[in-house]
N, C-alpha and C positions, 0 to 999 in steps of 0.2 A: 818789550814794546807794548804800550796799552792802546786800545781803539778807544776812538771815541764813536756814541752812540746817541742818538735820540729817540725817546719814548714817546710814542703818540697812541689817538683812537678816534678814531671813528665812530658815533652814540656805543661808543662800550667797544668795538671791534678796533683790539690792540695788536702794536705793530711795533717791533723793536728795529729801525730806520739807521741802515749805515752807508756813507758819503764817499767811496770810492772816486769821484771824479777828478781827483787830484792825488791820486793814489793812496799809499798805507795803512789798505784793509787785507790784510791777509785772502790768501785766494779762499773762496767761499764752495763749501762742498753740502754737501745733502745733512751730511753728520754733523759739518757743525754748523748749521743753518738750527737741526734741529734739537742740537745741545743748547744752543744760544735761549731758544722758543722756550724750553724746559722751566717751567713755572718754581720746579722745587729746589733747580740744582744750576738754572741758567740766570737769565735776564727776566725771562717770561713775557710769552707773545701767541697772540692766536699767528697769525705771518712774518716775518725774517724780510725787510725791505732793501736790497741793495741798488745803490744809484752809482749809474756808470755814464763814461762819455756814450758819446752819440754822434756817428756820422748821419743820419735821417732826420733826428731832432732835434731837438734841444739839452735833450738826455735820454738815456735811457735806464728803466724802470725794471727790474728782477724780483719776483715776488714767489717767497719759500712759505709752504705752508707749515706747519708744529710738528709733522711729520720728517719734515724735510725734501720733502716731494715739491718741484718746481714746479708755478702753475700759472697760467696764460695773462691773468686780469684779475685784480681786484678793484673794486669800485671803490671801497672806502680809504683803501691805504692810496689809492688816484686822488683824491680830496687831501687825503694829509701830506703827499708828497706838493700838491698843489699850495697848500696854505704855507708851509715850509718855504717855497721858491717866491712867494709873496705878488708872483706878477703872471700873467699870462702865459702858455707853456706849452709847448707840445714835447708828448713823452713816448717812447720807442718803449712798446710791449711787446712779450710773444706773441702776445692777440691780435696787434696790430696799434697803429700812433692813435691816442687820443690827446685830446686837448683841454686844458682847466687853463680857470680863470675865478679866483679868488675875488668875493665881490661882501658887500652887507649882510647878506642874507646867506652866507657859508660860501663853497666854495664849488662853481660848477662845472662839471665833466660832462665833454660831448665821448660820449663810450660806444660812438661809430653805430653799425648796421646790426641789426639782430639778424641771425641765418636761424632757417626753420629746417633746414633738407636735411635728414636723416644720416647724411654723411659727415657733414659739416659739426655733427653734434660731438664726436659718430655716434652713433649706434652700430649695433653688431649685425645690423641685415633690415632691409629697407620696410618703414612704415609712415603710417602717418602720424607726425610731430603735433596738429593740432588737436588730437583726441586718441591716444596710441591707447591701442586693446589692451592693456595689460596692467598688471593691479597687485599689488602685495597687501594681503591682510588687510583687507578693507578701504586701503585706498589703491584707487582704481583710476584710468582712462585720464593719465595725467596731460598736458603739455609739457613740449619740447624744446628749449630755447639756446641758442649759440649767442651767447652777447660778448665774447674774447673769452668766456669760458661755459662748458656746458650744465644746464640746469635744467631738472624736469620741475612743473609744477600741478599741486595736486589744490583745488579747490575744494573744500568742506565748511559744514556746517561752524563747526568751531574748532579753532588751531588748537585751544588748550587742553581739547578731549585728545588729542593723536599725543600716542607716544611714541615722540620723535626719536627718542634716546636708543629704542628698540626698532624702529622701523629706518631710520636714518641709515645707521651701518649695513643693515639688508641690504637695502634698495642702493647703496651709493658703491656695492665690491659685489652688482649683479654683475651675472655674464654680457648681460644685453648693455652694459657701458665698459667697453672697452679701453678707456682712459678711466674710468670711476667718472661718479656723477654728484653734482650739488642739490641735494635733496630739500624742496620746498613747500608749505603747506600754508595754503590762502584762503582765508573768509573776506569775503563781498561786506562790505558796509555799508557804500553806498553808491551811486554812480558814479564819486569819483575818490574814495578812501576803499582802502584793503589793509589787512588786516594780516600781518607774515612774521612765521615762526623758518629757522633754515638751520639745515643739518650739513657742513661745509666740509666737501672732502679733506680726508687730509687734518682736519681741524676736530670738526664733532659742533655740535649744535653752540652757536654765534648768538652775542647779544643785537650784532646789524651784519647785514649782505649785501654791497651795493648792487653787484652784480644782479644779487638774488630780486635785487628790490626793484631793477632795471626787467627783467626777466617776466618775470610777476604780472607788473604792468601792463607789458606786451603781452604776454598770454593772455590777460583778463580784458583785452582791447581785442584784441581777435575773436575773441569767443562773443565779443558784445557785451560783457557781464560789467564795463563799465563803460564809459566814454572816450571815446579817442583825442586826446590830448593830453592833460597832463590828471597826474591819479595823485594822490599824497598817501604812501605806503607805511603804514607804522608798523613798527619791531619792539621787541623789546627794548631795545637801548633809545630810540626815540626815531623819529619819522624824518622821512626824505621824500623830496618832490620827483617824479621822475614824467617827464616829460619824451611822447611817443612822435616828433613833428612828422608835419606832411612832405619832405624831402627823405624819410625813415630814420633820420640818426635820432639816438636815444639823446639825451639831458638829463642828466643826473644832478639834481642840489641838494647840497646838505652841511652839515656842521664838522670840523675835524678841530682835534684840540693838540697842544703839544702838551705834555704831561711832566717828563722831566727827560735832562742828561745824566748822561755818567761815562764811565770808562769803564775795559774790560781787557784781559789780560790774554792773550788767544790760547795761551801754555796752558791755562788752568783749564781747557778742553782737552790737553795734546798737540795743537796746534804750534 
């Protein structure tokens, strides 16, 4: 039996995309979530997207990271499962339902409430999420953000002094995130551009983060460091709107491409 598969990304943040909702996708496990991700010997994917039925929504959305580690929300692979469905959509996450709506201008994700409480992130023992005491190697007194999944962010002078590649895996397998943490680092542009590089649990430093980008915003909107409404966040792989409204649900817009299909053999894992 071969699967079929679609290849998508997000400014650069890839996603190897399988359709379960009409069954004959083999049952999906951690291993071979994370064979599949495997760049040299798989399909190759930063996340492993499985799409199932849905009593709550419209479907629902399972998203594996390259590790093979299940995880709550992805903002980018929410755009490209969005652009795929071609029409409006509500999708059943671990994080909770959000909603896309594929329009001109890419395709945009309401990605629900940001939680700031120290629990919700978690954290390992209660502090303060908008300026937390504590610092690895020069970066220091990050924020705290729950947006379906958690991310700390660190503001600096400039993202492409920090090396991420070393301070990422630190800070993202500390004891003080007990789930692991998605690791981010922000320069101010201007009142309403920033500027973000992201170290993605489970993954390792990402060309986009929606989440991250979603997160970001809202830290740098709390702290006053830009405007409250909508910021235009660029990454490396290219920039996304994220939108902080005055009811609190985040808006995420941005670009999702499909790249290509193929089929895949589940045996030539074990499977």
């Amino acid at each position: 039996m071969r699967v079929d598969f679609i290849k998508m990304h997000g400014l650069g943040n890839d996603f190897v995309v399988l359709d379960a909702r009409q069954g004959g996708i083999p049952s999906m496990s951690n291993r071979l979530a994370a064979a599949l991700a495997d760049r040299k010997t798989g399909i190759g994917c930063d996340q492993l997207i499985l799409l199932e039925p849905s009593g709550e929504a419209d479907l629902a959305m399972r998203i594996f990271n390259a590790d093979g580690g299940e995880v709550e929300a992805c903002g980018n692979a929410s755009r490209a499962v969005g652009l795929l469905l071609g029409q409006p959509a509500r999708i059943a996450t671990l994080g909770g339902i959000i909603t896309t709506d594929p329009g001109t201008d890419g395709v945009a994700v309401d990605m629900g409430n940001p939680r700031f409480d120290w629990d919700a992130l978690p954290l390992a023992y209660p502090m303060d999420t908008l300026s937390m005491p504590v610092g690895w190697d020069g970066l220091d007194a990050p924020a705290a953000v729950n947006v379906g999944n958690p991310h700390v962010v660190f503001f600096v002078p400039d993202v492409e002094r920090v090396p991420l590649n070393h301070l990422g895996p630190l800070i993202e397998h500390d004891p003080l995130f007990p789930t692991r943490i998605n690791v981010n680092v922000a320069q101010v542009v201007s009142r309403s551009a920033i500027r973000l590089r992201v170290w993605e649990r489970g993954v390792g430093e990402t060309r986009a983060c929606g989440t991250g980008a979603c997160a970001t915003a809202v830290a740098a909107m709390r702290r006053g460091l830009v405007d409250r409404g909508t910021a235009r966040v660029s990454l490396p792989g290219g920039d996304l709107l994220i939108e902080w409204r005055a009811d609190n649900r985040i808006v995420m817009t941005g670009p999702a491409t499909e790249s290509f299909r193929g089929t895949f053999d589940p045996a030539t894992y074990g499977f």
